[in-house]
N, C-alpha and C positions, 0 to 999 in steps of 0.2 A: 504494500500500500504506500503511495506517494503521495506528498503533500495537495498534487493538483485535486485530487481523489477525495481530499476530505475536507475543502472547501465549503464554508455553509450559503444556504441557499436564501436565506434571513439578514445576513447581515451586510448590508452599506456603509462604503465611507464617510467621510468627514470631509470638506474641501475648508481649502486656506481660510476663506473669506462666514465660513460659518461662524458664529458666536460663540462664546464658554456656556452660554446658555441652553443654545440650540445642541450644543455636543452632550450638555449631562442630558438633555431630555431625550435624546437617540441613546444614550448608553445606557437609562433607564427604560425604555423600549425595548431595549435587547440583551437585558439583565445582565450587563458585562461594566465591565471597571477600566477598559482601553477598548479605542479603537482609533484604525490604521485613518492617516491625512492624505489625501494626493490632490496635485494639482496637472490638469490635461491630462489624466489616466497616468500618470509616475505617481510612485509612490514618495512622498515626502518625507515621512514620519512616523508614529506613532504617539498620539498622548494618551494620557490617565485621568482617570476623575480626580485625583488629588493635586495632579499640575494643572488644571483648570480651576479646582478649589482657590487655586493660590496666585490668580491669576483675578485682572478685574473680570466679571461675566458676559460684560456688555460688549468688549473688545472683541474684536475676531482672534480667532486660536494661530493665526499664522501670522503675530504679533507678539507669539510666548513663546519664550527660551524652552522650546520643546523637540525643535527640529534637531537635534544633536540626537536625541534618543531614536534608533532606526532600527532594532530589531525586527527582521522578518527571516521567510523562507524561502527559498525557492520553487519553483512547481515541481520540480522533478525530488528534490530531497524526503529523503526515506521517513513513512511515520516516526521508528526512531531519536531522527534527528528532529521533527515538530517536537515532541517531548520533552527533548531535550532542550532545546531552545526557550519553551512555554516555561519549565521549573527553572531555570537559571535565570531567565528574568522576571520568573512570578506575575507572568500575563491569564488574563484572562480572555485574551484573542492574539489571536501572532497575525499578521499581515502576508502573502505570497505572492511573490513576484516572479516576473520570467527575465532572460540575461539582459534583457534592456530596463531592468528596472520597472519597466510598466505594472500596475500594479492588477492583478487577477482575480483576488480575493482574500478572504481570511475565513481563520479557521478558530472556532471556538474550543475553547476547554471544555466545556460540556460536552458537546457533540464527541470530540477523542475521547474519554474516559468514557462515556455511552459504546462505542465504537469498541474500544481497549478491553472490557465488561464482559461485550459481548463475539469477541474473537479468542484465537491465541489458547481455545480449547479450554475455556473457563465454564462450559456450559457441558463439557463432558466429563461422565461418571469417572468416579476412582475417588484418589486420596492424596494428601498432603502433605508431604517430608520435607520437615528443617533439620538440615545439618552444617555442622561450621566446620573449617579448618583452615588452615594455613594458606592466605593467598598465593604462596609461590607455590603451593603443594596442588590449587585445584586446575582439574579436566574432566571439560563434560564429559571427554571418551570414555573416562576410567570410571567417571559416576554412570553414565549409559552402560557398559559394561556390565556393571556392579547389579543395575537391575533388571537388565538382560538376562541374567544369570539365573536370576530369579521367577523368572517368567514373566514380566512388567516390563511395561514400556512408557517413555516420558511422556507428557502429552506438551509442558511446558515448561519453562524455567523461570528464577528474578532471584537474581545475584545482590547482594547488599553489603553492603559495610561501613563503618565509621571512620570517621576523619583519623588520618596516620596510625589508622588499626595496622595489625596486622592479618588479620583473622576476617576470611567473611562469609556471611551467612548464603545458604542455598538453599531456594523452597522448589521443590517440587512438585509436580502435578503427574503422578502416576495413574497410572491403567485402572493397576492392581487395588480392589474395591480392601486388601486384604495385607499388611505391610508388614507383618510379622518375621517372613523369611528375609524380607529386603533390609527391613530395620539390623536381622543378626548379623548379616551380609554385611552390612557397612562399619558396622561394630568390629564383626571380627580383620579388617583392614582398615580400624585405626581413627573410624573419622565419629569427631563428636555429635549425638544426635542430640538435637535442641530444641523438636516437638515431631508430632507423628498424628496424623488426626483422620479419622474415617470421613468420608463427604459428608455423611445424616451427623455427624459432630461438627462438623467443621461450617456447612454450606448457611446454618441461621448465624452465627457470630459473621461472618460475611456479610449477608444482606443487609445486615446491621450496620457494619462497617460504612458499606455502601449508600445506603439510604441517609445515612447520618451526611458523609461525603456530599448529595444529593443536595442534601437542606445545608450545607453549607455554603453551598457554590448558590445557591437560591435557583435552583432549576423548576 
């Protein structure tokens, strides 16, 4: 999936000459905290409700030290890198553009986590292994291996770790409705297991998660 791909079909830009006014009332329209600037289809910028907060209202937005901030994506760059791009600058829409800059769309945070949710084999049966160990030590082969071995098969992965750790965490998303062989398997070659959860344990603490996520983002 690439960025052109998950464009929303809801959201408009901003042009130079719009107000700080007219920009919260579009951003309250589209339940978002940024959206992308252009002027003649280029993309300009990006502002925030907080840099128009702090701005007179009455001005237009392309009159406020906003244009320096340019986060966007490309059409072609991989959902991955959206993600990526949306958590490092803690947007609530990224902007996408093609190599001339012209601007194409944007893409909300909602819609990806919507999308993210419901991909990537989160919607299929099995079970859930967290195990940590040594970053220089981890390989998906040797962990695909491990529950190969076992009669299981990966459906998904999400790698995690803390700042200047050494150690990082692996969940998995296994086949197997049944993780007992897999869990001794992994034990007995060393690596620490740090939770193990059947889907009918695991899938309401989830939903939970998620719904909560949901009402945060105000969807």
């Amino acid at each position: 999936m690439i960025a052109y791909e998950l464009i929303s079909k809801t959201i408009a830009p901003l042009h130079k000459n719009d107000t700080g006014e007219q920009a919260l009332t579009m951003m309250s329209i589209y339940h978002v905290k940024h959206l992308p600037v252009v002027e003649d289809d280029l993309l300009i910028g990006i502002i925030s409700e907080d840099e128009i907060l702090a701005n007179d209202l009455e001005k237009e937005i392309g009159s406020y030290d906003m244009m320096e901030n340019k986060p966007f994506v490309k059409e072609d760059d991989h959902l991955f890198e959206v993600l990526s791009k949306l958590g490092e600058q803690k947007l609530s829409v990224i902007p996408v553009a093609d190599k001339e800059n012209y601007y194409l769309g944007a893409i909300k945070q909602e819609d990806l986590i919507h999308y993210y949710a419901n991909s990537f084999s989160f919607k299929e049966a099995g079970s859930i292994l967290v195990i940590q160990m040594k970053r220089i030590n981890y390989s998906l082969a040797e962990i695909s291996r491990i529950v190969e071995e076992e009669n299981g098969s990966i459906l998904s992965t999400f790698l995690s770790s803390t700042d200047n750790s050494e150690n990082v965490m692996v969940t998995l998303k296994i086949s197997a409705e049944n993780t007992n062989g897999i869990v001794a398997s992994f034990e007995r070659y060393g690596y620490e297991i740090k939770g193990s959860f059947m889907e009918n344990e695991y899938i309401d603490t989830l939903k939970e998660r998620y719904d909560a996520l949901m009402t945060y983002l105000n969807v």
